[in-house]
C-alpha positions in Angstrom: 48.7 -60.0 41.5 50.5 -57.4 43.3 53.8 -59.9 42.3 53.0 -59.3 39.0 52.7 -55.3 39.4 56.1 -55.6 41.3 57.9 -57.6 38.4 56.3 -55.2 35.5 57.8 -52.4 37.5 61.0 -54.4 37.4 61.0 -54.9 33.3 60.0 -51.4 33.3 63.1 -50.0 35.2 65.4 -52.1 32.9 63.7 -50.4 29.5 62.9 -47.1 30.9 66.0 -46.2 34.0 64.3 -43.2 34.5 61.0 -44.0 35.3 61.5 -45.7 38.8 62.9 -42.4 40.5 60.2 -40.2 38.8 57.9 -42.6 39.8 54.1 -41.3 40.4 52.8 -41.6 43.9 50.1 -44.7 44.1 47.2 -44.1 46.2 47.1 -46.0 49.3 50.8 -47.3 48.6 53.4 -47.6 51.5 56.4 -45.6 49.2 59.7 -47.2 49.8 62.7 -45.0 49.7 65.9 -46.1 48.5 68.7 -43.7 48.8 70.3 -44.0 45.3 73.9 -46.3 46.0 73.3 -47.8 42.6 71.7 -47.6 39.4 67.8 -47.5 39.4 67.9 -51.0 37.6 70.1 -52.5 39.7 68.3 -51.0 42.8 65.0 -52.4 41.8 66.6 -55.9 41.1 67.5 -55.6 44.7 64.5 -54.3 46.3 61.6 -55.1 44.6 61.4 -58.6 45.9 61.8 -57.2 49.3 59.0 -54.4 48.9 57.1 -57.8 47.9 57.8 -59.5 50.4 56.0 -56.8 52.6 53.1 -56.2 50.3 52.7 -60.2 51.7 53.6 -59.8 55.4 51.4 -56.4 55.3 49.1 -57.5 53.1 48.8 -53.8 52.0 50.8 -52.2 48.9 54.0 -51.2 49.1 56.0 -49.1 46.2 59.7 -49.5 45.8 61.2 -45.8 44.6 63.9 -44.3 44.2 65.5 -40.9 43.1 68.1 -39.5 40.9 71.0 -38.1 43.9 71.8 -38.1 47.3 70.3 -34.5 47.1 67.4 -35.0 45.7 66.1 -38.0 48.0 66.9 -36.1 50.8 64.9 -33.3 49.5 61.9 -36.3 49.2 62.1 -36.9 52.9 62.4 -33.8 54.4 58.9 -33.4 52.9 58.3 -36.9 53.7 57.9 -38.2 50.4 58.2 -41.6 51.7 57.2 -44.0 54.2 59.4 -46.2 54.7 63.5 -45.5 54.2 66.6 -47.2 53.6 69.3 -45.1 53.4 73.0 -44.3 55.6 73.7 -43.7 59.2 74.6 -40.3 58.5 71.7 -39.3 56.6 69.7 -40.7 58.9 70.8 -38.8 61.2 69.2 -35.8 59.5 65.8 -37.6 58.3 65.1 -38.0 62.5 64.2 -33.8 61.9 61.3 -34.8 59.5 60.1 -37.4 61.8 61.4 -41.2 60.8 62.8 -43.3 63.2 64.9 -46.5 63.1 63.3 -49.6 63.1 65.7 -52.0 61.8 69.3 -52.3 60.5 71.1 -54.5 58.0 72.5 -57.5 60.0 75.8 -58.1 58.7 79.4 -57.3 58.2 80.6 -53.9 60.1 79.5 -51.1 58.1 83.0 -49.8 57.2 84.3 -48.1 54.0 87.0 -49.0 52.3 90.0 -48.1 49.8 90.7 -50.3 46.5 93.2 -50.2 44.0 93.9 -52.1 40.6 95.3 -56.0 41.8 98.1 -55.1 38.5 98.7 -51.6 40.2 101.7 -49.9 42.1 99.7 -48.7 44.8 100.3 -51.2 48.4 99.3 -48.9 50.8 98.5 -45.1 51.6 99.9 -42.8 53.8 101.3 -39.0 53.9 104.8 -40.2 53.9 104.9 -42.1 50.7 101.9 -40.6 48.9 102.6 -40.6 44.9 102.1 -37.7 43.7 99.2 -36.0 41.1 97.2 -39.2 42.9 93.5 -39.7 41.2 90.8 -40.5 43.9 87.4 -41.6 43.4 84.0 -41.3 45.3 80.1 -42.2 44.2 78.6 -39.0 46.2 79.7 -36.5 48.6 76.9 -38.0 50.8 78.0 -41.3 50.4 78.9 -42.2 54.4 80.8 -45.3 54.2 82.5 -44.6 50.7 83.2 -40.9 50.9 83.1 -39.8 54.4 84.3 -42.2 56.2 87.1 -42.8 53.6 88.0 -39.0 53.9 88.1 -38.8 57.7 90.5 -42.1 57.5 92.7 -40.7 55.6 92.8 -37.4 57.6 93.4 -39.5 60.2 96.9 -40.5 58.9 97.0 -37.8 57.8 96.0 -37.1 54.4 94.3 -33.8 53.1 92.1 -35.6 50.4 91.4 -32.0 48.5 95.1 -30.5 48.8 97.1 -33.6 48.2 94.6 -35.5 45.7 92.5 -35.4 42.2 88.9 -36.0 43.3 86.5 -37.1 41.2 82.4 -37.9 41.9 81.3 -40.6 39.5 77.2 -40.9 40.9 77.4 -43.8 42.2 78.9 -47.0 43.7 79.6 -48.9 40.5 80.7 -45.8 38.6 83.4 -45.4 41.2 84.4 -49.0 41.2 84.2 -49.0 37.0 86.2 -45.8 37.3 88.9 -47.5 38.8 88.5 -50.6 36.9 89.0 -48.7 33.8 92.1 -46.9 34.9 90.8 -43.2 35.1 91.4 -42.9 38.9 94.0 -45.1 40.9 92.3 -45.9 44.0 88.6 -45.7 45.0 86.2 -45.3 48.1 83.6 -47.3 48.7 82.2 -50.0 50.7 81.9 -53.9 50.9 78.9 -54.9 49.4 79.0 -52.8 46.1 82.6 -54.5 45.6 80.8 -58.0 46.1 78.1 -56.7 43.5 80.5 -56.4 40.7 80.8 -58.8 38.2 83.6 -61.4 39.2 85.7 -60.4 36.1 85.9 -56.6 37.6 86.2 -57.8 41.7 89.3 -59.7 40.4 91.1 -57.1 39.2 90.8 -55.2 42.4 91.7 -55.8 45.8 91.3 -53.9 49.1 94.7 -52.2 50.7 93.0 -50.0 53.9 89.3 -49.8 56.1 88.0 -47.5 58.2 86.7 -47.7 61.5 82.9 -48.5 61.8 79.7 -46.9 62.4 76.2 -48.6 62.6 75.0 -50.0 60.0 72.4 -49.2 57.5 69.0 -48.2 58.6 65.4 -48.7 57.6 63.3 -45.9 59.1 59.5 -45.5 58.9 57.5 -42.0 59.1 56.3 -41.4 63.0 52.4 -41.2 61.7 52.5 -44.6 60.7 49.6 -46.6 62.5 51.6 -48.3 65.4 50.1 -52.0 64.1 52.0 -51.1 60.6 54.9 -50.2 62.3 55.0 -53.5 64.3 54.5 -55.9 61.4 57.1 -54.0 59.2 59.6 -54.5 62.0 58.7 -58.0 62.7 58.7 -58.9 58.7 62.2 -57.4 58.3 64.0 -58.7 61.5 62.5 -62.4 60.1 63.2 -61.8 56.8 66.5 -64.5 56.7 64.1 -67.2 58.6 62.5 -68.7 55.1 63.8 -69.7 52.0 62.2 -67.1 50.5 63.9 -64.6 52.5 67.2 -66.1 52.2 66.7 -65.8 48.3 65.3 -62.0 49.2 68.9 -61.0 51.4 71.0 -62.5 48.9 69.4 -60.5 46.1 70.2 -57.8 48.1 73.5 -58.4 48.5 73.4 -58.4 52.6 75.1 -61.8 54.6 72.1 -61.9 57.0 69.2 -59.5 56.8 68.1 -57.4 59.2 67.8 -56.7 62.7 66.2 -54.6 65.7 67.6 -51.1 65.3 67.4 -48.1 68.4 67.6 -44.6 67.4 70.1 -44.2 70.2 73.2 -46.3 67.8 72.9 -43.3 65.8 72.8 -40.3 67.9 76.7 -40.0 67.6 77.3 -40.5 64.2 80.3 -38.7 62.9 79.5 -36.0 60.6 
C-alpha cells in the first residue's frame, strides 16, 4: 500500500511540479529532505523509491519532500522541518547548528565539481593568461558546493576573479546550467558529475569536461538528534546496505550514484571549505 502512496506521489509531481516542495506535513511521517539539485520531478523519480525502500526497512512512513531553492530548504531545517536530510557538505556544515548529524554518505566517485564546455566550442582550457574575453559562465545556485563553490575557488586558485573577469549567470538548478550551455547562452558551466551523467545522451555528447576541482567529502544524509536511537540505527544500516539487493542496485542507479552509500562521521566535515 504505502508503494502505491509513494508512486501516486510520483504521478503527482509530474502533473502538478509544484506540489512536492509545498508538500503538507503527514502525521507520523519521517519527512525526507532533498536539497533542490534538480527539478521536483526529476527529484522524485530519484528518491521516491529510496524513501520506499525505508518505509520497508523501517516499516514506518517516510515522505520524500522537497523545496523550491537552496534558501528556502535551508530555512526548513533550521526549523527542523525535516527528519531526515540529503543535501551538500557545505550546507551541512550549517544544519549541524539545528541539530542533524551525519549518518551516511554517497559511496562513489570523489565529490568534485567540474567545468564543461560545448564538444564544437573554442574553449580547451581556462586560465588567467588566455582567458577570452566578455566570457559567459554558468552556475545552478550560489549554494550549490560542488558546482558553484568549489568551481569558483578553483578558478581563484589559478587565478581567476569569476565576478570581475566573467558574465555570471544562476539558472536554479543543475540541468538549467547544463541546458544553458547546451543551448549556447553561456560558454562554459559549473557543475558536478552525476547531473552531467543525468542528461540525456544527445545533450552529454555535445559537451565534454576541460578542468576539476579538488575534492571534499561527499554528500551526506543527516537525521534530526531527537530521533529514537533504534530509528537512527535501522536508517543507517538500510542505507549503508542499500547496493546489497537487486532492489537496491535498481534503487542507486535510479539515483544516479555508482555505489550507494556508506558510514559517514561528522568529523569528514568539520573542515569543509566555506
Amino acid at each position: 500500500m504505502r508503494e502505491k502512496y509513494g508512486w501516486l506521489a510520483l504521478l503527482l509531481s509530474l502533473l502538478l511540479p509544484g506540489a512536492l516542495p509545498a508538500a503538507t506535513p503527514e502525521p507520523g511521517h519521517l519527512r525526507f529532505g532533498v536539497l533542490p539539485l534538480q527539478s521536483p520531478t526529476k527529484l522524485a523519480g530519484m528518491f521516491l523509491p529510496l524513501t520506499g525502500y525505508l518505509e520497508q526497512q523501517l516499516d514506518h512512513p517516510v515522505q520524500f519532500v522537497t523545496s523550491g531553492s537552496f534558501n528556502t530548504f535551508m530555512e526548513k531545517v533550521s526549523r527542523r522541518e525535516y527528519d531526515i536530510i540529503y543535501l551538500n557538505p557545505m550546507l551541512y556544515s550549517r544544519a549541524r547548528q539545528y541539530g542533524y548529524r551525519v549518518i551516511a554518505k554517497v559511496a562513489s566517485e570523489p565529490f568534485t565539481g567540474i567545468l564543461v564546455v560545448r564538444r564544437d566550442g573554442p574553449i580547451q582550457s581556462l586560465s588567467a593568461e588566455s582567458l577570452p574575453a566578455g566570457l559567459r559562465i554558468g552556475f545552478p545556485d550560489p549554494g550549490a558546493y560542488a558546482a558553484t563553490v568549489m568551481v569558483r575557488e578553483y578558478l581563484r586558485s589559478i587565478g581567476i576573479d569569476v565576478d570581475r573577469q566573467l558574465q555570471v549567470q544562476y539558472f536554479g538548478s543543475q540541468d538549467s546550467a547544463i541546458l544553458a550551455l547546451h543551448n549556447g547562452l553561456v560558454d562554459v558551466t559549473g557543475t558536478w558529475r552525476p547531473s552531467l551523467r543525468s542528461m540525456p545522451r544527445a545533450v552529454r555528447d555535445d559537451l565534454r569536461i576541460i578542468a576539476e576541482t579538488p575534492p571534499q567529502p561527499q554528500m551526506p544524509i543527516a537525521v534530526r538528534d531527537d530521533l529514537p536511537a533504534d530509528q537512527i540505527e535501522r536508517l543507517s544500516r538500510a542505507l549503508t546496505g542499500l547496493a546489497g539487493s537487486e532492489q537496491g542496485q535498481a534503487i542507486v542507479r535510479r539515483l544516479g550514484f555508482k555505489r550507494g552509500f556508506e558510514a559517514a562521521r561528522d568529523e569528514e566535515y568539520r573542515e569543509v571549505s566555506r
